[in-house]
N, CA, C and O atoms as CSV, one atom per row, in Angstrom:
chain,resi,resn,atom,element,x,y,z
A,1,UNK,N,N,0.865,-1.159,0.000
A,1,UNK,CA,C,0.000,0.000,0.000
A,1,UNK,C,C,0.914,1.224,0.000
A,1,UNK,O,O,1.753,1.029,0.879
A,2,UNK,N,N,1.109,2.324,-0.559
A,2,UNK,CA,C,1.098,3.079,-0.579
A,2,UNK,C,C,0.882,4.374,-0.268
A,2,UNK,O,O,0.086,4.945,-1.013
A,3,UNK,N,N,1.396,5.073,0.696
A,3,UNK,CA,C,0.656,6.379,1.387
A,3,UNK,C,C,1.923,7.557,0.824
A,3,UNK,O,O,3.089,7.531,0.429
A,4,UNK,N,N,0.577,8.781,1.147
A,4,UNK,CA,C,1.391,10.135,1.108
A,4,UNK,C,C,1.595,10.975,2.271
A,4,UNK,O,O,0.526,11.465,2.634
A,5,UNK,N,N,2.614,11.329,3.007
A,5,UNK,CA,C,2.412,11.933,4.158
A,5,UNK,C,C,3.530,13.374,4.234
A,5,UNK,O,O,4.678,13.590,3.844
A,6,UNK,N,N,2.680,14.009,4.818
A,6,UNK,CA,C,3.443,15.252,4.498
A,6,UNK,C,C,3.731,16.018,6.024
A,6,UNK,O,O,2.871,16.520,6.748
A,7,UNK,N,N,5.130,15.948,6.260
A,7,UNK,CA,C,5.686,16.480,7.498
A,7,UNK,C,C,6.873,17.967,7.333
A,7,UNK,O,O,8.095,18.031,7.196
A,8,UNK,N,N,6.167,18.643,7.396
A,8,UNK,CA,C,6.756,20.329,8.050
A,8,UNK,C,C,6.272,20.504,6.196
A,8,UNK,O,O,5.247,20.659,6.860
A,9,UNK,N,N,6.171,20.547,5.659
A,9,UNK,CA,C,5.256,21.197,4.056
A,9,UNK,C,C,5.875,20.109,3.628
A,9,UNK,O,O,4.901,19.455,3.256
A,10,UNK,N,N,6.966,19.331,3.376
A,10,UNK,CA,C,7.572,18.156,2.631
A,10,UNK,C,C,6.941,16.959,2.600
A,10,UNK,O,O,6.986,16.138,3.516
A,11,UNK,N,N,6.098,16.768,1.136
A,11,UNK,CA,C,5.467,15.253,0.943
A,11,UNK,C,C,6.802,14.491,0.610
A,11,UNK,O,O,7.799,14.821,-0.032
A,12,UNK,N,N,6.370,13.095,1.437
A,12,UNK,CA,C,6.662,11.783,1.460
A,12,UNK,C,C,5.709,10.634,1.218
A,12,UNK,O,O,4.655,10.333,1.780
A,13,UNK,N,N,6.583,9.905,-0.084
A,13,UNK,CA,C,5.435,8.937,-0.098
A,13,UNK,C,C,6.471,7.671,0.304
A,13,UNK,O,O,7.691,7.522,0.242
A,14,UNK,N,N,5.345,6.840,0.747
A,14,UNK,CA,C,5.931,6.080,1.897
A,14,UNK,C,C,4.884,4.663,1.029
A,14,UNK,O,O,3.864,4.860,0.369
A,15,UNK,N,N,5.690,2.985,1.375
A,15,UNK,CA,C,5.032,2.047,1.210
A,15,UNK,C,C,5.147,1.457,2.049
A,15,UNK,O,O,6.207,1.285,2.650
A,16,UNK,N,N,3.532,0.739,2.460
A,16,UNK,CA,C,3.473,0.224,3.671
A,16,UNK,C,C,2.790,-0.898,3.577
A,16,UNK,O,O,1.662,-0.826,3.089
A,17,UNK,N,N,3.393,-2.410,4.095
A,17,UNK,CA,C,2.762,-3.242,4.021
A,17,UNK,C,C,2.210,-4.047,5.343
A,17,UNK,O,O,2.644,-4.097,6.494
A,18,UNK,N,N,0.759,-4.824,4.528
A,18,UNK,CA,C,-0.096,-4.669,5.780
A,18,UNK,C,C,-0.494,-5.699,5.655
A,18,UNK,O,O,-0.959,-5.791,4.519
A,19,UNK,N,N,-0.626,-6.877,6.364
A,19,UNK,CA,C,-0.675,-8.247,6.815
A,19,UNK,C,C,-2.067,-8.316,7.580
A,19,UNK,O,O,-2.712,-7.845,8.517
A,20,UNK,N,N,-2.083,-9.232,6.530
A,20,UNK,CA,C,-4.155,-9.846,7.080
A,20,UNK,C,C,-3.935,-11.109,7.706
A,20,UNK,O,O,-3.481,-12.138,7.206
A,21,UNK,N,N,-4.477,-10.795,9.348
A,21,UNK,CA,C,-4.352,-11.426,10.587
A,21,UNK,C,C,-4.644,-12.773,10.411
A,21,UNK,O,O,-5.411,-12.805,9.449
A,22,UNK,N,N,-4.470,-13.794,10.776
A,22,UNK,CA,C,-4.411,-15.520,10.395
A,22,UNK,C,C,-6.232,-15.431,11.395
A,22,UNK,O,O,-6.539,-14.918,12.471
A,23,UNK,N,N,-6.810,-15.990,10.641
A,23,UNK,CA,C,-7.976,-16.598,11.343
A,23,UNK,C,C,-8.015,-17.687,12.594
A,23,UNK,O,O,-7.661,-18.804,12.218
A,24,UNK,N,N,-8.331,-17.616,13.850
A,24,UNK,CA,C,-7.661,-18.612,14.823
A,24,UNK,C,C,-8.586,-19.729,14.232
A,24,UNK,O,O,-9.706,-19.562,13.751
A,25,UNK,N,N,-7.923,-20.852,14.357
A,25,UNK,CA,C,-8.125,-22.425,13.914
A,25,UNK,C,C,-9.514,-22.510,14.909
A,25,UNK,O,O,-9.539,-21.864,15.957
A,26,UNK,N,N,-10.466,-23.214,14.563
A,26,UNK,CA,C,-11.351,-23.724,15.192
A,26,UNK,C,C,-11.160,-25.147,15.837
A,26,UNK,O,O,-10.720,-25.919,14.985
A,27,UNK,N,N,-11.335,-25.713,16.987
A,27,UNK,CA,C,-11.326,-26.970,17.576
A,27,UNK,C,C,-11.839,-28.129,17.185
A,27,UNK,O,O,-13.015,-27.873,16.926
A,28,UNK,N,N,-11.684,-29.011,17.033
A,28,UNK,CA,C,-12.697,-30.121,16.867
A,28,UNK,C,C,-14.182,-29.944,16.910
A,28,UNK,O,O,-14.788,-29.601,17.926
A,29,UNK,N,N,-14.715,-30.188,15.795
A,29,UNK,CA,C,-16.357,-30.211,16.095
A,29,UNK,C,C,-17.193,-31.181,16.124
A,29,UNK,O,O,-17.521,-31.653,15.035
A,30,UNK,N,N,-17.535,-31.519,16.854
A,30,UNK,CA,C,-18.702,-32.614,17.381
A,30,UNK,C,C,-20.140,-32.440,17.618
A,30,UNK,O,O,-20.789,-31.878,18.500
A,31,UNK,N,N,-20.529,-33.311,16.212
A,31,UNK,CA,C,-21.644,-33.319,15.981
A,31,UNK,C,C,-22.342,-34.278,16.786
A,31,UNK,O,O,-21.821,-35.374,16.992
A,32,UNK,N,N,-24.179,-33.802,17.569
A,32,UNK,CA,C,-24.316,-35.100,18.430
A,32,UNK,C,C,-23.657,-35.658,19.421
A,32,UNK,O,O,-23.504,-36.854,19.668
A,33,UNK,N,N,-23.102,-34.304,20.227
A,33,UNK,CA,C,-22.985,-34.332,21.448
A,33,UNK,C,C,-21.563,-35.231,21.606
A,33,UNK,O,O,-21.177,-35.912,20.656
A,34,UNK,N,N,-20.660,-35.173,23.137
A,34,UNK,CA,C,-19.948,-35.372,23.029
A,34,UNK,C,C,-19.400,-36.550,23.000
A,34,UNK,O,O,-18.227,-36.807,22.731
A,35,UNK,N,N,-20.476,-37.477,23.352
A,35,UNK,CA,C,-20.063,-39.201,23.128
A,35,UNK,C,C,-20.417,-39.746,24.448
A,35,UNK,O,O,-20.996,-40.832,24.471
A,36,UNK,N,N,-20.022,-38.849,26.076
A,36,UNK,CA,C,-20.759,-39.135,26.982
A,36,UNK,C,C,-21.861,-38.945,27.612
A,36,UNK,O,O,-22.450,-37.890,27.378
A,37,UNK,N,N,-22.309,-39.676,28.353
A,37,UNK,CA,C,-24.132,-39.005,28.874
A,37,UNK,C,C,-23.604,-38.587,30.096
A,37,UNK,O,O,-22.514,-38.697,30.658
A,38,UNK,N,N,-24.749,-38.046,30.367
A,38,UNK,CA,C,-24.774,-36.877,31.509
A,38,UNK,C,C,-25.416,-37.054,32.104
A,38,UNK,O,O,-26.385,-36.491,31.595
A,39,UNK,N,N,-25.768,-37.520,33.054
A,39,UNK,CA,C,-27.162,-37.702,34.695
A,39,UNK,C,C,-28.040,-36.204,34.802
A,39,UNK,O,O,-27.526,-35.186,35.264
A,40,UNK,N,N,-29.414,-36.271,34.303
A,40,UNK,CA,C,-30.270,-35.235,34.840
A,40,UNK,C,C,-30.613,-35.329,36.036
A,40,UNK,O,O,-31.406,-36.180,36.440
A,41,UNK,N,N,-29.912,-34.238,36.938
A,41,UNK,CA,C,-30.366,-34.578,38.151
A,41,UNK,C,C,-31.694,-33.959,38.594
A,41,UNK,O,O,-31.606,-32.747,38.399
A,42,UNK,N,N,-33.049,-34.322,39.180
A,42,UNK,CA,C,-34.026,-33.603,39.722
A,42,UNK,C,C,-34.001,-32.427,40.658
A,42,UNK,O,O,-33.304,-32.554,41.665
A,43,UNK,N,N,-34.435,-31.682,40.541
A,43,UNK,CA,C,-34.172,-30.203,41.618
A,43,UNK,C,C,-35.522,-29.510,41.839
A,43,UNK,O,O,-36.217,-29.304,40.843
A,44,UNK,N,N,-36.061,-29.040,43.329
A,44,UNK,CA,C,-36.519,-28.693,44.016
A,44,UNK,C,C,-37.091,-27.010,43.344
A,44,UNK,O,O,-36.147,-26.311,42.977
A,45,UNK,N,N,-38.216,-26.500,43.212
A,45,UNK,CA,C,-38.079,-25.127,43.134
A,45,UNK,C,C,-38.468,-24.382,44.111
A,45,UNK,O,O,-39.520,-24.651,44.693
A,46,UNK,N,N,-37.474,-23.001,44.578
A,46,UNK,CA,C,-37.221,-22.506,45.514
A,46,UNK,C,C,-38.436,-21.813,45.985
A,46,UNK,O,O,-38.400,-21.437,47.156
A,47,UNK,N,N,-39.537,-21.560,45.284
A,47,UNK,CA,C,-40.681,-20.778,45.368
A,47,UNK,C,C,-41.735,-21.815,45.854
A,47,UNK,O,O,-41.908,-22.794,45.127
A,48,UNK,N,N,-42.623,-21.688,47.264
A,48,UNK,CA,C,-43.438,-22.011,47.472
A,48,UNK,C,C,-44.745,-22.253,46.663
A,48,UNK,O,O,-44.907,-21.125,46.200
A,49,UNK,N,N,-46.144,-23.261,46.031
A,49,UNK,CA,C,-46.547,-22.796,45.405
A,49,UNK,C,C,-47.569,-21.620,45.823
A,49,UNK,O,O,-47.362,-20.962,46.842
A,50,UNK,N,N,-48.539,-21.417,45.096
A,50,UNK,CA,C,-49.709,-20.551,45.423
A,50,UNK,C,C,-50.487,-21.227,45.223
A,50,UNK,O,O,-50.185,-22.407,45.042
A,51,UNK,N,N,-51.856,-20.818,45.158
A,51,UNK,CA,C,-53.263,-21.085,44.670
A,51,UNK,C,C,-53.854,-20.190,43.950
A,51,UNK,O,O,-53.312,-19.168,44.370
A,52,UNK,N,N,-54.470,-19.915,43.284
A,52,UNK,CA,C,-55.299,-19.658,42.308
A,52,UNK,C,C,-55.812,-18.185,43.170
A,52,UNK,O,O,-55.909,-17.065,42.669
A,53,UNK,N,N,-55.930,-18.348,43.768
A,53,UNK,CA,C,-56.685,-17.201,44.742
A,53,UNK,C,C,-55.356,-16.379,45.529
A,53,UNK,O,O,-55.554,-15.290,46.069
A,54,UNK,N,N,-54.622,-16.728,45.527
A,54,UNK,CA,C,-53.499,-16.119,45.818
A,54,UNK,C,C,-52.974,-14.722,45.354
A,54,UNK,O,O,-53.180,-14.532,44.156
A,55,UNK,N,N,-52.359,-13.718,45.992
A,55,UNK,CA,C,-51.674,-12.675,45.457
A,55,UNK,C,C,-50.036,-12.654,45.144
A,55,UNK,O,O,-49.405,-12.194,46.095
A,56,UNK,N,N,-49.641,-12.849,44.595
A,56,UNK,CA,C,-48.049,-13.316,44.158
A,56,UNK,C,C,-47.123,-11.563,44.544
A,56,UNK,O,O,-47.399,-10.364,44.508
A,57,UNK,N,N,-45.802,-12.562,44.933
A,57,UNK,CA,C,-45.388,-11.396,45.097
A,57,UNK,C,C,-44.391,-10.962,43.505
A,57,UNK,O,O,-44.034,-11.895,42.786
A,58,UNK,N,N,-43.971,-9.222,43.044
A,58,UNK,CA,C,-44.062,-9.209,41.606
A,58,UNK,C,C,-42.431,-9.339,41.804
A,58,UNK,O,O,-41.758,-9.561,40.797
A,59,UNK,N,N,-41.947,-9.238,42.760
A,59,UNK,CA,C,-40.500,-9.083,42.808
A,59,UNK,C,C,-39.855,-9.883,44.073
A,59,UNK,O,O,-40.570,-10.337,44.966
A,60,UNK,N,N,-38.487,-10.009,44.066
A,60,UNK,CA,C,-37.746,-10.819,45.184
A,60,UNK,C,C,-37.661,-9.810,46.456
A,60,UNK,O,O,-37.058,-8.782,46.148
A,61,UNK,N,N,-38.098,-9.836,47.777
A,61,UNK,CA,C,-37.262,-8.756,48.743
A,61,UNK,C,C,-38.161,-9.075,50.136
A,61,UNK,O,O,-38.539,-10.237,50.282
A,62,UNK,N,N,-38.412,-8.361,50.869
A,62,UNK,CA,C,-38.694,-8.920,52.075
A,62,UNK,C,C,-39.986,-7.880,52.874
A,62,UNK,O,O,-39.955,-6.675,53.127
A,63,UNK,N,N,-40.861,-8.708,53.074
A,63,UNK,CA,C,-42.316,-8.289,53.782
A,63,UNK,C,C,-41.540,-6.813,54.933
A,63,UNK,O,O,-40.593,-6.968,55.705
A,64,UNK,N,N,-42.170,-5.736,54.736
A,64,UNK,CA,C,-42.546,-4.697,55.445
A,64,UNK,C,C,-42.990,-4.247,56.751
A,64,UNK,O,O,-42.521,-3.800,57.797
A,65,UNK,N,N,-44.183,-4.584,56.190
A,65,UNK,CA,C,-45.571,-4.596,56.954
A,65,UNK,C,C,-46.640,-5.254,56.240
A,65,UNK,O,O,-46.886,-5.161,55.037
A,66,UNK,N,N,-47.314,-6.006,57.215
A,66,UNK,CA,C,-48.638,-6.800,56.740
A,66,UNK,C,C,-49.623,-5.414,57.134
A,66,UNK,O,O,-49.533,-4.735,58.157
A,67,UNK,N,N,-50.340,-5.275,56.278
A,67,UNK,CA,C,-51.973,-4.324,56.166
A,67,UNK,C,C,-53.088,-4.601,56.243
A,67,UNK,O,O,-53.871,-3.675,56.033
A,68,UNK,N,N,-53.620,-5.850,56.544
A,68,UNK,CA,C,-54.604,-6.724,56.272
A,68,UNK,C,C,-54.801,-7.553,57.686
A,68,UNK,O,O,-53.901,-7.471,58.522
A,69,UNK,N,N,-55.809,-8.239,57.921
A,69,UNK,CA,C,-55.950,-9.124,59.161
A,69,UNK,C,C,-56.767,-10.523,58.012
A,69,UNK,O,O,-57.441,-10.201,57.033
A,70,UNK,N,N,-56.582,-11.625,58.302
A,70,UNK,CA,C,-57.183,-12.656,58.151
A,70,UNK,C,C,-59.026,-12.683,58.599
A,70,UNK,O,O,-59.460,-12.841,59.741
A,71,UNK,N,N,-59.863,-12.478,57.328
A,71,UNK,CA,C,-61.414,-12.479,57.324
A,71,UNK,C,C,-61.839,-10.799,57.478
A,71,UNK,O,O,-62.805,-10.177,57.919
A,72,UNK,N,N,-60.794,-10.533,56.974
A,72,UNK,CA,C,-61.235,-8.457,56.240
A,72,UNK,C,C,-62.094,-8.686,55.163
A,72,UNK,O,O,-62.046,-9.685,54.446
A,73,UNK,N,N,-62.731,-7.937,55.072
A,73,UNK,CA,C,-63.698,-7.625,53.440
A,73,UNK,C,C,-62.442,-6.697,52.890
A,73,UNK,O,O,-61.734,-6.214,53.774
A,74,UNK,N,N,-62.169,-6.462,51.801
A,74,UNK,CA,C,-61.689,-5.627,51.063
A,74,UNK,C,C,-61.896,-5.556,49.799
A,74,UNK,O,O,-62.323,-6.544,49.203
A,75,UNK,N,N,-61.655,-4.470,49.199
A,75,UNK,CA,C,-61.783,-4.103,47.638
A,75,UNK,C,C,-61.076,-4.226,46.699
A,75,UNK,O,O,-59.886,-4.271,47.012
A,76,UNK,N,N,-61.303,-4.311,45.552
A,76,UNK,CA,C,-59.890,-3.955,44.516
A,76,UNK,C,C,-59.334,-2.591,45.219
A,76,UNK,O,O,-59.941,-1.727,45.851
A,77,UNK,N,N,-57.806,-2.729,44.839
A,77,UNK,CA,C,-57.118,-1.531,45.109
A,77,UNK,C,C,-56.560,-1.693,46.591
A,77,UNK,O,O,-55.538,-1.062,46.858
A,78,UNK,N,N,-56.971,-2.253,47.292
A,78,UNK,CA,C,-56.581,-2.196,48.706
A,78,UNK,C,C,-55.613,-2.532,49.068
A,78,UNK,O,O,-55.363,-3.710,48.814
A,79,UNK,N,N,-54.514,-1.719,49.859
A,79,UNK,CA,C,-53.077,-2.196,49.578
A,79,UNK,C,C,-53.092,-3.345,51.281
A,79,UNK,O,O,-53.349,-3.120,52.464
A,80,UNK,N,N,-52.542,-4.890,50.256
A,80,UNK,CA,C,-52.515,-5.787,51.318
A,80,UNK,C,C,-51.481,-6.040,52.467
A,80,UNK,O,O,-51.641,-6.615,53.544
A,81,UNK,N,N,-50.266,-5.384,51.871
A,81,UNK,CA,C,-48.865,-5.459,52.247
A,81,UNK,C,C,-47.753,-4.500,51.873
A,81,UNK,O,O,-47.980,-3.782,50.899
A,82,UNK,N,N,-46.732,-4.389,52.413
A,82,UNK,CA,C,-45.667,-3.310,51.881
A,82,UNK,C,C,-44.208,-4.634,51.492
A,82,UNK,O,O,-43.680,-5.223,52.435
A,83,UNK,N,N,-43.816,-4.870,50.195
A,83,UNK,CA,C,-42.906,-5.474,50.042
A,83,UNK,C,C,-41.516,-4.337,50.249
A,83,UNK,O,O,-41.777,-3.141,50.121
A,84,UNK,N,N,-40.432,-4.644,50.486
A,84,UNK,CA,C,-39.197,-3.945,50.691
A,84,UNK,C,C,-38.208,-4.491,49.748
A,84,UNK,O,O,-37.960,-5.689,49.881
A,85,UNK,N,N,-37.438,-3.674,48.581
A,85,UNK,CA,C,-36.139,-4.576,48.287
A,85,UNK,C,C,-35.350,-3.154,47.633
A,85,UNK,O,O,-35.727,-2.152,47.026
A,86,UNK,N,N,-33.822,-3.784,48.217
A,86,UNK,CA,C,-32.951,-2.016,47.414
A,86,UNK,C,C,-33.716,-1.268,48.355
A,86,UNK,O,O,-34.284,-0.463,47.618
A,87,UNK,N,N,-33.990,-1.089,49.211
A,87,UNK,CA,C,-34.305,0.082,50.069
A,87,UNK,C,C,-35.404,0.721,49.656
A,87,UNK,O,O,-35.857,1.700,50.249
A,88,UNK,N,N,-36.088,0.039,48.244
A,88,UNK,CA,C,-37.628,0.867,47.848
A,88,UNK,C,C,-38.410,-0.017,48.542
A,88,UNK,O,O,-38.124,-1.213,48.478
A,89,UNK,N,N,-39.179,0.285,49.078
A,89,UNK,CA,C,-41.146,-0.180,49.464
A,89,UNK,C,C,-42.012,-0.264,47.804
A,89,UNK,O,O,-42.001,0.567,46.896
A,90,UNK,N,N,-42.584,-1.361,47.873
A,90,UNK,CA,C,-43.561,-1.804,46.927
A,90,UNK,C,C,-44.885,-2.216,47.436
A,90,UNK,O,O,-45.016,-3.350,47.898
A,91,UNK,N,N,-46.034,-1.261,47.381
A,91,UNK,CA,C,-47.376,-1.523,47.894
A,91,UNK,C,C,-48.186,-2.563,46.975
A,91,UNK,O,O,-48.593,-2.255,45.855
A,92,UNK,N,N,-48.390,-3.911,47.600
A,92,UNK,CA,C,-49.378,-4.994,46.539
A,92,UNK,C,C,-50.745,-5.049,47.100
A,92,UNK,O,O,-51.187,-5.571,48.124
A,93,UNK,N,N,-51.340,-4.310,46.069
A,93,UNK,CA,C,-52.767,-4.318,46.153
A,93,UNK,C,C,-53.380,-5.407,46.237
A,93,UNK,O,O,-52.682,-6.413,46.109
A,94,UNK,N,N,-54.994,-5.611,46.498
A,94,UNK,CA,C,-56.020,-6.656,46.185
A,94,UNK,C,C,-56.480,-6.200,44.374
A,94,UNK,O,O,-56.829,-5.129,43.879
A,95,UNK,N,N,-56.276,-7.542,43.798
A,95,UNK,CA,C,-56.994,-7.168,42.244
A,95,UNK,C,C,-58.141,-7.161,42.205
A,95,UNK,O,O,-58.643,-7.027,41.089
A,96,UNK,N,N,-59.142,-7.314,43.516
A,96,UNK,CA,C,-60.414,-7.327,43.023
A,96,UNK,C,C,-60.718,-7.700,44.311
A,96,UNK,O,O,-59.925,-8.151,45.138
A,97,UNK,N,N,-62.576,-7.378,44.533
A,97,UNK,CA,C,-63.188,-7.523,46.060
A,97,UNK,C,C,-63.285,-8.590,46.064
A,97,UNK,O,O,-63.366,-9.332,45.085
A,98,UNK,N,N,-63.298,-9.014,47.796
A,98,UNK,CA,C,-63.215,-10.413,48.532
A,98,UNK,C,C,-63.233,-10.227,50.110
A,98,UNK,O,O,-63.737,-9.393,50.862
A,99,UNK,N,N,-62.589,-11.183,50.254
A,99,UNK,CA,C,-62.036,-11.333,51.713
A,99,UNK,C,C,-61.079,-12.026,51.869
A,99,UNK,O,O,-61.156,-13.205,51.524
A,100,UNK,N,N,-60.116,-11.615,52.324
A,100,UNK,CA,C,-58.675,-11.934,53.347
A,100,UNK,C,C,-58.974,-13.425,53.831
A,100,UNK,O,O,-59.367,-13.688,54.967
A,101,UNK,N,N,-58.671,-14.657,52.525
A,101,UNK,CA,C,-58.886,-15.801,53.541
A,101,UNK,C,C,-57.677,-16.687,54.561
A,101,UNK,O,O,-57.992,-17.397,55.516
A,102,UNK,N,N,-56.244,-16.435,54.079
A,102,UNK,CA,C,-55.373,-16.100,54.430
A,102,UNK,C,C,-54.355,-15.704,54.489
A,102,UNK,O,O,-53.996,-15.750,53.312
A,103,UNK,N,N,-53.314,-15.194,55.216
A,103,UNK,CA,C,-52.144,-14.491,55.116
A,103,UNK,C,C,-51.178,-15.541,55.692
A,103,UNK,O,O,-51.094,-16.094,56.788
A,104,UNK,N,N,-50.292,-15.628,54.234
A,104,UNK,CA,C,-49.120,-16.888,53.947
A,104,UNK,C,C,-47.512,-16.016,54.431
A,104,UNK,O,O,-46.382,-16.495,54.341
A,105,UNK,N,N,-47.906,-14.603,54.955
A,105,UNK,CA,C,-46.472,-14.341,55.202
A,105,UNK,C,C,-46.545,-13.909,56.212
A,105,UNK,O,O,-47.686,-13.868,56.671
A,106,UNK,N,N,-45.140,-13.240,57.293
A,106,UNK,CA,C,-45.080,-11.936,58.230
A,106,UNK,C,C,-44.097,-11.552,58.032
A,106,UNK,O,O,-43.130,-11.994,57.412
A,107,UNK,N,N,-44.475,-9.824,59.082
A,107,UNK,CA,C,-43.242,-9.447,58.743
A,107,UNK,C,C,-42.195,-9.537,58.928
A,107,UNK,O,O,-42.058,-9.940,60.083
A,108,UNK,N,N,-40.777,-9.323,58.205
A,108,UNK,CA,C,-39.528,-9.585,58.081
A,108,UNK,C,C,-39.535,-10.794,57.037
A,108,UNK,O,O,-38.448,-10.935,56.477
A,109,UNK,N,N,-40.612,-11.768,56.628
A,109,UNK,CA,C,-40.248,-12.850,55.646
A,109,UNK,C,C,-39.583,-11.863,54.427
A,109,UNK,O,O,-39.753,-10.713,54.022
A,110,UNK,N,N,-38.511,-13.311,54.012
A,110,UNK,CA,C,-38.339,-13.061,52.739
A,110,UNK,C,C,-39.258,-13.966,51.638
A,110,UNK,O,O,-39.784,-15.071,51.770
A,111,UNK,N,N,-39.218,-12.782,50.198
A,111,UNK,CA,C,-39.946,-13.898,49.257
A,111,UNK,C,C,-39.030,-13.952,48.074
A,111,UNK,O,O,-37.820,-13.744,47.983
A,112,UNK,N,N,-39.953,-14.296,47.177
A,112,UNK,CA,C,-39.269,-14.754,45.892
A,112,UNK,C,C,-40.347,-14.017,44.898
A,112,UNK,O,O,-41.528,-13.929,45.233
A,113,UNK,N,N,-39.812,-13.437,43.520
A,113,UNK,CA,C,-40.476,-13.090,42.566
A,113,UNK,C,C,-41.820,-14.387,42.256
A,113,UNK,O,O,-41.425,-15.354,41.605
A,114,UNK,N,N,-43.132,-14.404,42.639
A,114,UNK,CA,C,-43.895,-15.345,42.565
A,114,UNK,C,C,-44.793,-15.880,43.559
A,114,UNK,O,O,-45.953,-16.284,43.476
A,115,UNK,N,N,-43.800,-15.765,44.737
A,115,UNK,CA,C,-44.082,-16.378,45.666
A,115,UNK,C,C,-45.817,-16.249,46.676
A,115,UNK,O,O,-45.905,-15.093,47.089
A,116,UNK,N,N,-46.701,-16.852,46.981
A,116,UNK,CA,C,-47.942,-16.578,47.357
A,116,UNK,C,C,-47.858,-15.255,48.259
A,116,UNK,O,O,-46.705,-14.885,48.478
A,117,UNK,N,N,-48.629,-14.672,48.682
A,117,UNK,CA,C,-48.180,-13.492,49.837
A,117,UNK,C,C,-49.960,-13.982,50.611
A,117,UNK,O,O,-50.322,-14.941,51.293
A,118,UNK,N,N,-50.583,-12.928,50.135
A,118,UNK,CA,C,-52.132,-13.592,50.511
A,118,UNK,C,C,-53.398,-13.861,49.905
A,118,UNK,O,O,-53.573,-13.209,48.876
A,119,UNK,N,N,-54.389,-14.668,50.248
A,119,UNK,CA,C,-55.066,-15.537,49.569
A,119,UNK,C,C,-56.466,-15.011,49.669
A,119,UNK,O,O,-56.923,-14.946,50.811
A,120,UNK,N,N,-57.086,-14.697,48.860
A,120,UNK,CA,C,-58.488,-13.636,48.519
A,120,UNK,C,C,-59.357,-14.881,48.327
A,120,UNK,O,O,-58.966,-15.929,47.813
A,121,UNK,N,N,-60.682,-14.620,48.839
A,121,UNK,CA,C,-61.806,-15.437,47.820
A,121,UNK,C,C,-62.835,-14.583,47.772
A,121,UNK,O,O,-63.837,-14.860,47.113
């Protein structure tokens, strides 16, 4: 290649050669796995379930304050609990009227993104 470069008003042309980098070799490829088997082991999930009637919690962090008593009437909107995580408070409402049939946490529990909190019918 060829360049022009010009230092204090004086062009210089200059040739410069430029080397195209080696592609790194790829490893052996194995198609259909590697020839040995592998043991699936069974595992436990960390989240309690719920029920159907349940209020899930939307994020991982740890009960507040409970707001609610077990056999309240309440409404949609009614905030049931204060979740805590990162130092923000998260208020989880009731999605709809019922009653408080029970309360699956207290405070200081920790939960899990999912996890039941309390149970409306």
């Amino acid at each position: 290649m060829k360049l022009k470069v010009t230092v204090n008003g004086v062009p210089y042309g200059i040739d410069v050669e430029v080397e195209e980098p080696e592609a790194p070799a790829l490893g052996p490829i194995i198609i259909g796995g590697s020839g040995t088997s592998s043991i699936v082991v069974p595992t436990t999930a960390s989240v309690s379930g719920a029920s159907a009637n349940a209020v899930t919690a939307p994020l991982a962090g740890s009960v507040a304050r409970v707001l609610v008593e077990e056999g309240q009437e309440i409404t949609a909107g009614t905030v049931l609990l204060v979740l805590e995580a990162m130092k923000m408070e998260t208020e989880i409402t009731a999605p709809r009227d019922g009653k408080v049939s029970r309360i699956l946490v207290e405070k200081g529990t920790a939960v899990q993104a999912g996890e039941g909190l309390v149970e409306v019918d």
